[in-house]
N, C-alpha and C positions, 0 to 999 in steps of 0.2 A: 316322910320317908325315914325306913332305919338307916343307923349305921351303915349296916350293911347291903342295903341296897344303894345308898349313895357311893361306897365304895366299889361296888358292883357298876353302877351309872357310871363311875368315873374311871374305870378298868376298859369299861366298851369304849367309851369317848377317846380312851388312849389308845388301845387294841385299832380303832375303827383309822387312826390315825395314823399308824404303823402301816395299815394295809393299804391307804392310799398311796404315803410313802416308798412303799416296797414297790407295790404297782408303777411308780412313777420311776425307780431306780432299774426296773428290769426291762425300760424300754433304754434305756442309758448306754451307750457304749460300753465294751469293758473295762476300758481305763477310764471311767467314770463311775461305775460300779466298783471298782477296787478301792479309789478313792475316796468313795463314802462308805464302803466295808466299816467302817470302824465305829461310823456316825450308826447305824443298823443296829450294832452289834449292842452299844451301852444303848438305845432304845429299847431292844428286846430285853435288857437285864432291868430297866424300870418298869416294864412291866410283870418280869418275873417277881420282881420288887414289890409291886404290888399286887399280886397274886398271894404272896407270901404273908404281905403285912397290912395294919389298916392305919390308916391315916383316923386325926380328929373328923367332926364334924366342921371343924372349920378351916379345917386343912383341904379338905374335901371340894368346901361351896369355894375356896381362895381358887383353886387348880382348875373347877369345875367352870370357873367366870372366865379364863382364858379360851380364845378359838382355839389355838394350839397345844394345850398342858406337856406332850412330849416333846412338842421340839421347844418350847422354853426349857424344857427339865434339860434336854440333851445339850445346849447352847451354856446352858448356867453350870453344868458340871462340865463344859469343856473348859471354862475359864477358870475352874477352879485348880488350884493346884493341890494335884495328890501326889502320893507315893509310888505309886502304879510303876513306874520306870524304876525307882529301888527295888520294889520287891521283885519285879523281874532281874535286876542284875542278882538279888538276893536268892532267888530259883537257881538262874543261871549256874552260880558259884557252885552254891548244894549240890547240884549235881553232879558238879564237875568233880568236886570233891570226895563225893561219892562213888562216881566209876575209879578216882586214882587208885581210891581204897580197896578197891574189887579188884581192880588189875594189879595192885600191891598182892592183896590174896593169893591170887591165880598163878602173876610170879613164882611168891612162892612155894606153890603144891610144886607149879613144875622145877621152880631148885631142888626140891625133896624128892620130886619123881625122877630126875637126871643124876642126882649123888646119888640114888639107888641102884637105878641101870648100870651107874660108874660101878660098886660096890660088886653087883650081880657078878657085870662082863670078870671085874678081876677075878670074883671067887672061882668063876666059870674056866677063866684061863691061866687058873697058878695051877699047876704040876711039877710035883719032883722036883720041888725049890727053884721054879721057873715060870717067870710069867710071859704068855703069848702076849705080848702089848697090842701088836698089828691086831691079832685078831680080837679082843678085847675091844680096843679101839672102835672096831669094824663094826660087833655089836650096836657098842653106843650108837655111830653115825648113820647103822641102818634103821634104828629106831626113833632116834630124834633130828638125822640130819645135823649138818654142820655149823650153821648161823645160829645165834643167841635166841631165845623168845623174842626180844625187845626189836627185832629187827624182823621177825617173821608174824608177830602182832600174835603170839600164844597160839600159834593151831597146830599144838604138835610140837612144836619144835625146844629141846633142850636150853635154856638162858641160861647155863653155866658160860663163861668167858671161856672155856678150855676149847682148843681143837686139835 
């Protein structure tokens, strides 16, 4: 046999192992299905694994002597300790940090969009060395309303502190 038909033999032997697996999880309660959701999921990514890449020849015949080659792989990497839970907190973060920066943004168009309206309403309402405040005023709140952004979560609404 080549290469790659032994990697091929040993892709089915995994593959064929999975679906017995999967078969045997969807007769399972669903609080028993949930519970091995995770055991499924790094099964499916070793054989995307090997899909992708090819083992030696004697990598091959080692996996290929096992009844089981996936649920040994799946058992041997559950004991292994990875990183997996940092770079989730490390996802987590990035994002988080990433929306502040976007909501930081967004703030400020709308500070820029509300000292504008502010600007507008006074141009709108000085006359004859006189400004209508109330109605000035009245502008702004009819177009951004009275509470901050930060309280109205940016939909519209003015995040100037003034009222």
């Amino acid at each position: 046999m080549t290469d790659a038909e032994l990697n091929t033999a040993l892709y089915e032997k995994m593959f064929a192992e999975q679906e017995q697996f999967k078969d045997w999880l969807l007769t399972q309660p669903p609080e028993k299905i949930l519970e091995r959701s995770y055991e499924y999921t790094v099964r499916e990514d070793f054989l995307l694994a090997l899909e992708q890449d090819d083992l030696t020849r004697g990598q091959i015949a080692a996996l290929l002597a096992t009844p089981t080659p996936l649920d040994d792989l799946f058992h041997t990497y559950e004991a292994t300790e990875t990183h997996h839970m940092e770079e989730v907190w490390s996802c987590l973060e990035s994002l988080a940090e990433y929306r502040k920066a976007e909501q930081a943004v967004q703030e400020e168009r709308l500070n820029i969009s509300c000292k504008e309206a502010i600007e507008e309403a006074i141009d709108g309402n000085y006359r004859g060395n006189s400004l209508d405040a109330k109605a000035a005023a009245q502008e702004v709140l009819d177009r951004f309303g009275p509470e901050p952004a930060r309280i109205k979560h940016g939909r519209g609404r003015c995040p100037c502190r003034w009222q």
